[in-house]
C-alpha positions as CSV (number, residue, x, y, z in Angstrom):
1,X,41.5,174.9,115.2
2,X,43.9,173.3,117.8
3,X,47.6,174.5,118.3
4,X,50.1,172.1,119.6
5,X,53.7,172.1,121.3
6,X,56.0,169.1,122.2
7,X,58.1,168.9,125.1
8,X,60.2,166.2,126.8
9,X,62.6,165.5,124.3
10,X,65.7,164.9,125.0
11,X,69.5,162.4,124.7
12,X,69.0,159.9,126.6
13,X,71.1,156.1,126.7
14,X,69.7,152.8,125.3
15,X,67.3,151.4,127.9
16,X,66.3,154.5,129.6
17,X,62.7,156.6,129.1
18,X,61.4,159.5,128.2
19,X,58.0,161.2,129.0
20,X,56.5,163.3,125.8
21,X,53.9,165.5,126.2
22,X,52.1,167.7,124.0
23,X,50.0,170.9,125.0
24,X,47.2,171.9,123.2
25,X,45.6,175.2,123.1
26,X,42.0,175.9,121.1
27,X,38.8,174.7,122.0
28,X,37.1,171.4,121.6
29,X,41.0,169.2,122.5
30,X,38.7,166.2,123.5
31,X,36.6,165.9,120.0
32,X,40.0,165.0,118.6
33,X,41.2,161.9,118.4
34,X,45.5,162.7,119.1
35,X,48.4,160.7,117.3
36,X,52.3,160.4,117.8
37,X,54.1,160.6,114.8
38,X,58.0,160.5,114.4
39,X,60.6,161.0,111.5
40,X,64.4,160.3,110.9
41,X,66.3,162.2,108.4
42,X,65.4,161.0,104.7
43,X,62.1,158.8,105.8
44,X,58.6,159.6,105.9
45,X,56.8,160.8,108.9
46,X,55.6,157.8,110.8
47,X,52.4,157.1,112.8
48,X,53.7,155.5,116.2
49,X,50.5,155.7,118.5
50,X,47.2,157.1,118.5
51,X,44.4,157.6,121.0
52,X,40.9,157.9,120.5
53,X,39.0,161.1,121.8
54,X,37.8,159.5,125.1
55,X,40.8,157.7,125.2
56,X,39.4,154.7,125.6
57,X,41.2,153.5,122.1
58,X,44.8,153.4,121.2
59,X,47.0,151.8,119.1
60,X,50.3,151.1,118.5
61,X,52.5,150.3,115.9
62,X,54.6,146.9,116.2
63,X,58.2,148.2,116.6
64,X,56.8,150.2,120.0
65,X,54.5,147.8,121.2
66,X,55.0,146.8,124.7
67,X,57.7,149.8,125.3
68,X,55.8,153.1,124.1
69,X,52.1,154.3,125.8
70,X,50.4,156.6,124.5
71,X,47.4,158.7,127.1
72,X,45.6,161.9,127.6
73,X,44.3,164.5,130.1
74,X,41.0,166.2,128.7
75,X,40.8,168.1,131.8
76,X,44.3,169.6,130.5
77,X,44.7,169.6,126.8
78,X,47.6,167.6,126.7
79,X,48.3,164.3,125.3
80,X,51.6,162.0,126.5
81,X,53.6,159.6,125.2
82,X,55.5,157.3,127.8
83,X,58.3,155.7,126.0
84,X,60.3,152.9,128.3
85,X,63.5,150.6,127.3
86,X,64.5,152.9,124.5
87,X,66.3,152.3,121.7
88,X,69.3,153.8,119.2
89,X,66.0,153.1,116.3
90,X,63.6,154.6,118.6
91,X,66.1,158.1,117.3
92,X,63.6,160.7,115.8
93,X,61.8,164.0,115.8
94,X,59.0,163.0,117.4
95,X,55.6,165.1,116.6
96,X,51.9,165.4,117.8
97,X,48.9,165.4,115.5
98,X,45.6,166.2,115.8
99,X,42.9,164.2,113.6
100,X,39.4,165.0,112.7
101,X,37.3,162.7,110.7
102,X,40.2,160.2,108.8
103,X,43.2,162.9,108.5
104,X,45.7,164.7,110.7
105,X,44.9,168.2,110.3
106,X,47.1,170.0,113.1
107,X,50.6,169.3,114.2
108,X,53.0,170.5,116.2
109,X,57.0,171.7,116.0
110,X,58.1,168.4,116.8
111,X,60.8,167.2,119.7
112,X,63.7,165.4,119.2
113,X,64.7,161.8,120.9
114,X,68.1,160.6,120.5
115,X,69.0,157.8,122.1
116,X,72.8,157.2,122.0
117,X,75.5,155.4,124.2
């Protein structure tokens, strides 16, 4: 079992960027592959990047390509998500999951983005 906490959230203006992280506590962090999630008020929860457990896999989905990266730090249980030329859409609680075999299993609180001008 893995616990999780996100951090870095935050108001920010359109344009700007925000650094998410999420600590994980529990053994074995590096036998999971980690995803960023996020979800507005009234939608379902969205997958918007995911790493693989080496981290040598990620992927992204199209409305963050180019502007979101996702990366981890085995060494200390955390996983990041680098979001650059935000965006008023780019507005969500933003959450961390943990996936073993096809499913995410463990998530954390969530942090909430806005980005407003």
């Amino acid at each position: 079992q893995v616990q999780l906490v996100e951090s870095g959230g935050g108001l920010v203006q359109p344009g700007d960027s925000l650094r998410l992280s999420c600590a994980a506590s529990g053994r074995f962090f590096s036998t999971y592959a980690m995803g960023w999630f996020r979800q507005c008020p009234g939608k379902e929860r969205e997958l918007v990047a995911a790493i693989s457990q080496s981290g040598g896999f990620t992927y992204y989905a199209d409305s963050v390509k180019g502007r979101f990266t996702i990366s981890r730090d085995n060494a200390k249980n955390a996983v990041y998500l680098q979001m650059n030329s935000l965006k008023p859409e780019d507005t969500a609680v933003y959450y961390c999951g943990a996936r073993q075999g096809t499913a995410y299993h463990y998530w954390g609180q969530g942090t909430q983005v806005t980005v407003s001008s």
